[in-house]
C-alpha positions in Angstrom: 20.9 -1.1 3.9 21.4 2.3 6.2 23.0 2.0 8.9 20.8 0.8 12.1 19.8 3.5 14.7 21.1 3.7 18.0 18.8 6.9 19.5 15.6 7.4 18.9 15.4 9.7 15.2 12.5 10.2 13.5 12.5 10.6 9.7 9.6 12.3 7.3 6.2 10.3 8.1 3.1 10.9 7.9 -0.1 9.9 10.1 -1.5 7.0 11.3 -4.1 5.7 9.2 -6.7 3.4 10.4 -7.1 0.2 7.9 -9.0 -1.7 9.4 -11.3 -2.6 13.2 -7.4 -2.6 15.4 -5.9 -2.3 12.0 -3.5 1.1 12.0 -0.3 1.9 9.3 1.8 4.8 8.6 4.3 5.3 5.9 7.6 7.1 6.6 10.2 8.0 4.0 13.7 6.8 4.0 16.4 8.8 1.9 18.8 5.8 0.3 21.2 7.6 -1.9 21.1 7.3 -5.1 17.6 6.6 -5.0 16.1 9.0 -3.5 13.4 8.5 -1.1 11.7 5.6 -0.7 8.6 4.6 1.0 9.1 2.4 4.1 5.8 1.0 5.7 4.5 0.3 9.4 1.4 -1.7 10.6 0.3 -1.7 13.8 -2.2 -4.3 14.8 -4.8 -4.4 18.3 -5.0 -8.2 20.0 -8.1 -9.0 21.8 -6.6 -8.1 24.9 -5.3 -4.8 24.1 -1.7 -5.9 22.9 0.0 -4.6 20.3 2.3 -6.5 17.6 4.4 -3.8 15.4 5.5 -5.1 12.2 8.5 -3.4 10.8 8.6 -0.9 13.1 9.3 3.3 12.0 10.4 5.8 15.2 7.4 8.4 14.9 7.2 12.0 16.4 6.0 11.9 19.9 2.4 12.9 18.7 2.4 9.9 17.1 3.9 7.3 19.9 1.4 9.0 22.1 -1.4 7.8 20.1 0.1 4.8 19.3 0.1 4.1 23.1 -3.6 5.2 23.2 -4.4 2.4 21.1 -2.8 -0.3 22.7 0.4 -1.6 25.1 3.4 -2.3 23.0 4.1 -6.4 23.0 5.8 -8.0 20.1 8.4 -6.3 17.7 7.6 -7.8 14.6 11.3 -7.8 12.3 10.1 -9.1 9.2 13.3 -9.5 7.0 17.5 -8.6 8.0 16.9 -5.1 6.4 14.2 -4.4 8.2 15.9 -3.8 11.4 17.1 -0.5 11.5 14.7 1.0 14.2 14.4 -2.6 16.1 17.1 -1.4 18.8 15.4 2.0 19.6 11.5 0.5 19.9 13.1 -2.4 22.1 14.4 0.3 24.4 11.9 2.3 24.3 9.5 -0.4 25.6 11.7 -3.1 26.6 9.2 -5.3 27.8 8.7 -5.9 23.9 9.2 -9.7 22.4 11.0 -9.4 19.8 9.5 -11.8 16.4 12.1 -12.6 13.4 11.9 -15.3 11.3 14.6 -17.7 11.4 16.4 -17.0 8.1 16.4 -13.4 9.2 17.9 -14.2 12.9 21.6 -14.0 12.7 21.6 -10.4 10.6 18.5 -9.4 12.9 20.8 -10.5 16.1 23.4 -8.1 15.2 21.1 -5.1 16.0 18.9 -7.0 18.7 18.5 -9.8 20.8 15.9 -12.2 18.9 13.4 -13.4 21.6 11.5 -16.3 18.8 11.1 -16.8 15.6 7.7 -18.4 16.3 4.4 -16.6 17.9 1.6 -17.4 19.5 -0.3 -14.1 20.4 -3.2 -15.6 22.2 -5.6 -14.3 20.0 -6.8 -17.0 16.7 -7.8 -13.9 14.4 -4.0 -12.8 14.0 -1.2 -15.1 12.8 2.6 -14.9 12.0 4.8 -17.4 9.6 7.2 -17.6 7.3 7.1 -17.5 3.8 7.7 -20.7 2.4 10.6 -20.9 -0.7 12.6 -18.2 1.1 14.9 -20.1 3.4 12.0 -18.6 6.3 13.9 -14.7 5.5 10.1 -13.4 5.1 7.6 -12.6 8.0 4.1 -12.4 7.2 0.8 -11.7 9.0 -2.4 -12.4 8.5 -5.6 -11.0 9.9 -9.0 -11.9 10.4 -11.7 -9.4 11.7 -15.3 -9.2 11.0 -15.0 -6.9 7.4 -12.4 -9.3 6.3 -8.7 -11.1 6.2 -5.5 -8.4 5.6 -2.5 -9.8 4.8 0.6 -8.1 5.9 4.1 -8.8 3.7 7.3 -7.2 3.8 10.0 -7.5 0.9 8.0 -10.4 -1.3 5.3 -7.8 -3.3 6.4 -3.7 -4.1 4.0 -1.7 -5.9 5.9 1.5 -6.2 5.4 3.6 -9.2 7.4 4.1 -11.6 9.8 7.6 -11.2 10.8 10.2 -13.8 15.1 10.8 -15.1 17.4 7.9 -15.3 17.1 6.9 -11.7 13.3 6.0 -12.0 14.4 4.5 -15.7 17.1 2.5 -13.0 14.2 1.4 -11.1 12.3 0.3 -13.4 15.4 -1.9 -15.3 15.8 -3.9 -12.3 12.0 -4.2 -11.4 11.6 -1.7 -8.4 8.8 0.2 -9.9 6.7 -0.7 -12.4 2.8 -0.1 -13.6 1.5 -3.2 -11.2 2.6 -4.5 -8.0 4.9 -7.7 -8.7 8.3 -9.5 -7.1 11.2 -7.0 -7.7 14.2 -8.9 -9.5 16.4 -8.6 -6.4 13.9 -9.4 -4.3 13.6 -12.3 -6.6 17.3 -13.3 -6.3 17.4 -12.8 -2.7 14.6 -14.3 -1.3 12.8 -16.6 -3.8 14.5 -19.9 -3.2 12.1 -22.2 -4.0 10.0 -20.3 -6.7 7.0 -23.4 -6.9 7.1 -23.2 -3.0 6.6 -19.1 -3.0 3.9 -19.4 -5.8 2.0 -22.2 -3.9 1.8 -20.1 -0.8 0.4 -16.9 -3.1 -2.2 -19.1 -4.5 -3.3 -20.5 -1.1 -3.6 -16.7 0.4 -5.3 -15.7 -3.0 -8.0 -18.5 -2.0 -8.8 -16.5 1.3 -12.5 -16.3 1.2 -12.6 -12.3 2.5 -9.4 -11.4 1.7 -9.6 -7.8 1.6 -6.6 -6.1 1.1 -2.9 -7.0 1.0 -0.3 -4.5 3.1 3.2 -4.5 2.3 6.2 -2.7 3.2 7.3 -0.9 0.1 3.9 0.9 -1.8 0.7 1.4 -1.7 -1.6 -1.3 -0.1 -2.8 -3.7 -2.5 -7.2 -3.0 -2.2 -7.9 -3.7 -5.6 -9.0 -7.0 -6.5 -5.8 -8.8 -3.9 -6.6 -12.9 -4.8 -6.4 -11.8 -8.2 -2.8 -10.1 -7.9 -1.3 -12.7 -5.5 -2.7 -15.0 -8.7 -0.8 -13.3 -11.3 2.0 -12.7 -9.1 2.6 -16.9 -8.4 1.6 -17.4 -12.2 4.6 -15.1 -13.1 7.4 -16.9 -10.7 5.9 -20.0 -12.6 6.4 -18.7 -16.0 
């Protein structure tokens, strides 16, 4: 994991891009020798009363922030997983007043870059909803969604859907399951967070039953638009396999 910031450093991002009503994401790009780049996700998401709850926050450029700001106050630093946490110090300093969100797996390695405020939530608003991931010791953060077009569910580690890459590091990737032609659990993700694979799959097939799901976001790839029940279905068939 790179090492955690302790100023305020923006890396290569792009814009904020409205997902849904209160719904905003950006994706930045984070350079992880010998990899290469790789794709790091943000979501941003409005309460009711004009809160916001970041979920696995990126340092933008100040263009950014301001409009960020414009859209809502700042609450709840969402740290979705122990590798997730490398911009958790600045964004709590830069808005202190921030409650900070990990789940409890995730604490200890979380701690060691910020002070942990819960790893439970209630944001005063029904329509948005964090918890754990059950079968992964609670080391995965989820959200989930509600507004009038629909449900988005918001996952951080759990799913990639990266393509696959050209020369022997994207022929790396795709040996140990980073990339591949459909979005799926990576085979470390699988070894480090999947401890209970019937309890993981259950949980996929219960989101894949959401009447209006609409779209699944994750952290690592593009967001999942395209038919989501059925690949959270093939995704909990395949840990059953």
């Amino acid at each position: 994991m790179a090492k955690p910031f302790e100023e305020w450093t923006v890396l290569p991002h792009g814009k904020l891009q409205r997902v849904d009503d209160g719904v905003l994401s950006v994706t930045g790009l984070l350079h992880m020798p010998p990899m290469g780049e790789v794709p790091r996700r943000m979501t941003l998401v409005r309460l009711r009363d004009g809160r916001l709850a970041i979920y696995s926050a990126i340092a933008l450029d100040e263009d950014e922030m301001s409009a960020i700001e414009d859209f809502g106050v700042p609450a709840f630093l969402i740290v979705p997983g122990s590798i997730h946490r490398m911009d958790a110090k600045i964004w709590k300093e830069r808005y202190p007043a921030l409650t900070v969100i990990a789940p409890a797996g995730a604490r200890k390695k979380v701690e060691e870059v910020v002070h942990v405020d819960t790893t439970t939530v209630d944001f005063n608003d029904p329509s948005v909803r964090f918890t754990t991931v059950p079968g992964t010791d609670d080391l995965e953060g989820a959200l989930t969604i509600d507004r009038n077009s629909g449900t988005t569910l918001v996952l951080n580690d759990l799913i990639f859907n990266l393509a696959n890459r050209p020369g022997f590091i994207g022929w790396l990737f795709k040996t140990i399951g980073m990339t591949g032609q459909e979005p799926h659990i990576p085979a470390p993700i699988r070894m480090r967070e999947v401890k209970d694979k019937a309890a993981v799959a259950r949980q996929l097939e219960e989101w894949a039953r959401l009447p209006r799901l609409n779209r699944v976001i994750i952290s690592h790839g593009e967001i999942i638009t395209h038919a989501p029940a059925a690949v959270l279905s093939r995704v909990a068939e395949e840990l059953r396999a």
